[in-house]
N, C-alpha and C positions, 0 to 999 in steps of 0.2 A: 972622864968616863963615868964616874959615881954619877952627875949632873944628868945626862943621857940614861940610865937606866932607874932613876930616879923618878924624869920624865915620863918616861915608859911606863915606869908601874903604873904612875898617875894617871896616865890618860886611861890605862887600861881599868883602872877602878873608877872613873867617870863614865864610860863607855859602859860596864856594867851596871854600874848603877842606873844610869839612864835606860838600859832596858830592862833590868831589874821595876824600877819607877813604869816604862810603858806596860811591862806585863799584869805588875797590880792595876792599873788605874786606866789603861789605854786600851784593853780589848773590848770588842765589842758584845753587847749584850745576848747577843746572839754564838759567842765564840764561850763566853764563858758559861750557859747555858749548855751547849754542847760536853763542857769540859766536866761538868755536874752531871751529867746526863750520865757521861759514859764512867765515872766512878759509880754511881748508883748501879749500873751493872754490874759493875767488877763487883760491887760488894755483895750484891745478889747471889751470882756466882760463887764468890768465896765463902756465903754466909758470914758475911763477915758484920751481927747483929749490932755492934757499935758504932760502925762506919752510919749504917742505916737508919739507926736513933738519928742518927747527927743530920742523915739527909731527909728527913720526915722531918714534915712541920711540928710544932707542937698541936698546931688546928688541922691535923691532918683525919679527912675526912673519907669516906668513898660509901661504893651502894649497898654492901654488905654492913655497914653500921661501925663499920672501924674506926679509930681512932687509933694515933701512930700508936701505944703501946699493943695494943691488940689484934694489929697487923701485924708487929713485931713477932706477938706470940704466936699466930696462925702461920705466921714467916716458918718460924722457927718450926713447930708442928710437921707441917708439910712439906719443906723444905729439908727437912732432918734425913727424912727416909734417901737421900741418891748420897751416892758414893762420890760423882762426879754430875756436874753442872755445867753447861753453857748455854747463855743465851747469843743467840744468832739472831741482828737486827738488821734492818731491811727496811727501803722506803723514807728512810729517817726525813722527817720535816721540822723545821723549826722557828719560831714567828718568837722574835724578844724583841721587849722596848725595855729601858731602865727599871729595872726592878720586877720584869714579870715577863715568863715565857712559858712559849706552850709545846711540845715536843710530842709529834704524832710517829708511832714507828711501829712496823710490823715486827713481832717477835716467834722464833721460834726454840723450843727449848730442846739439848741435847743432852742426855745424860745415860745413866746409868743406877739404877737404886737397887731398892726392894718395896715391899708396902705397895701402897698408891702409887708408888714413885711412876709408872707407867700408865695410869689412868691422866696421870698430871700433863703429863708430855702427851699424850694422846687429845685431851681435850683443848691444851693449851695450842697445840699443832692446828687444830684443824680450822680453829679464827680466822675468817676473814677480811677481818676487821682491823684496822691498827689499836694501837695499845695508846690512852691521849693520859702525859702526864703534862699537869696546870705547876709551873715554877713559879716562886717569887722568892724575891731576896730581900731581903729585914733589914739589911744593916746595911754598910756601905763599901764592905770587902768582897772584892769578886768570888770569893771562896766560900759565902754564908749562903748561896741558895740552897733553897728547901723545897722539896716536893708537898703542897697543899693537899691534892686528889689525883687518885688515878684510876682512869675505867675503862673499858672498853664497852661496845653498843653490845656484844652479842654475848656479855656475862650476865647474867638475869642476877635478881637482887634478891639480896635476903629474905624478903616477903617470900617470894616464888620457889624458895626452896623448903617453906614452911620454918623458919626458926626464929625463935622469938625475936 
């Protein structure tokens, strides 16, 4: 009897492990992409600014002149004023080869503030545009990608709003 349940554990931690082993190393580039994707949401949502360090490149760049800390801090600025936050995605596309992907998705945001907090969701709503975030992963664990850039066509650029 010891022999039989002995067995059993065994195979049962083989078994695990083996899909343990395909979930690191066996998804597709395009699955794990996704899985990146929609944590960078969540964390959005939550504000959750460490999560966000972690999914910003360090070379993370876009048209307002940001650079990940200073996204971070404009994150956190504008982001501060709603009480509650969601974003509602839509359209979602995704194109990944090994080590780089691109994720096009329409985004609409729902919440609740004070401040701007209504000006946000007013002009962030009315985009017709998807939202293009450029992925690449550094290193060789499904879990290290990082968002490089992210823009959409119908946010005009730092130039156009006058700021240095």
């Amino acid at each position: 009897m010891k022999k039989i349940i002995l067995r059993s554990l065994l195979v049962l931690f083989v078994i695990e492990g083996l899909w343990l082993a395909w979930w690191v190393f066996g998804r597709s580039p395009e699955t794990q992409v996704r899985a990146a994707q929609e944590k960078l949401v969540k964390a959005v949502e939550e504000r959750d600014w460490k999560a966000l360090e972690k999914l910003l490149s360090p070379a993370y760049t876009d048209a307002f002149g940001h650079n990940r800390d200073s996204a971070i801090a404009d994150g956190r600025k504008y982001l501060s004023t709603f009480f509650t936050l969601t974003l509602k995605t839509d359209q979602t596309k995704i194109e990944a080869v090994k080590g780089q992907g691109i994720v096009s998705m329409m985004i609409r945001l729902e919440g609740n503030g004070v401040g701007y907090s209504q000006a946000i969701l007013g002009h962030v709503n009315q985009m017709t545009e998807p939202w293009v975030f450029h992925w690449n992963n550094p290193g060789r664990w499904p879990w290290e990608w990082q968002v490089n850039m992210i823009h959409n066509d119908q946010l005009r650029s730092a130039a156009s709003y006058g700021t240095p």
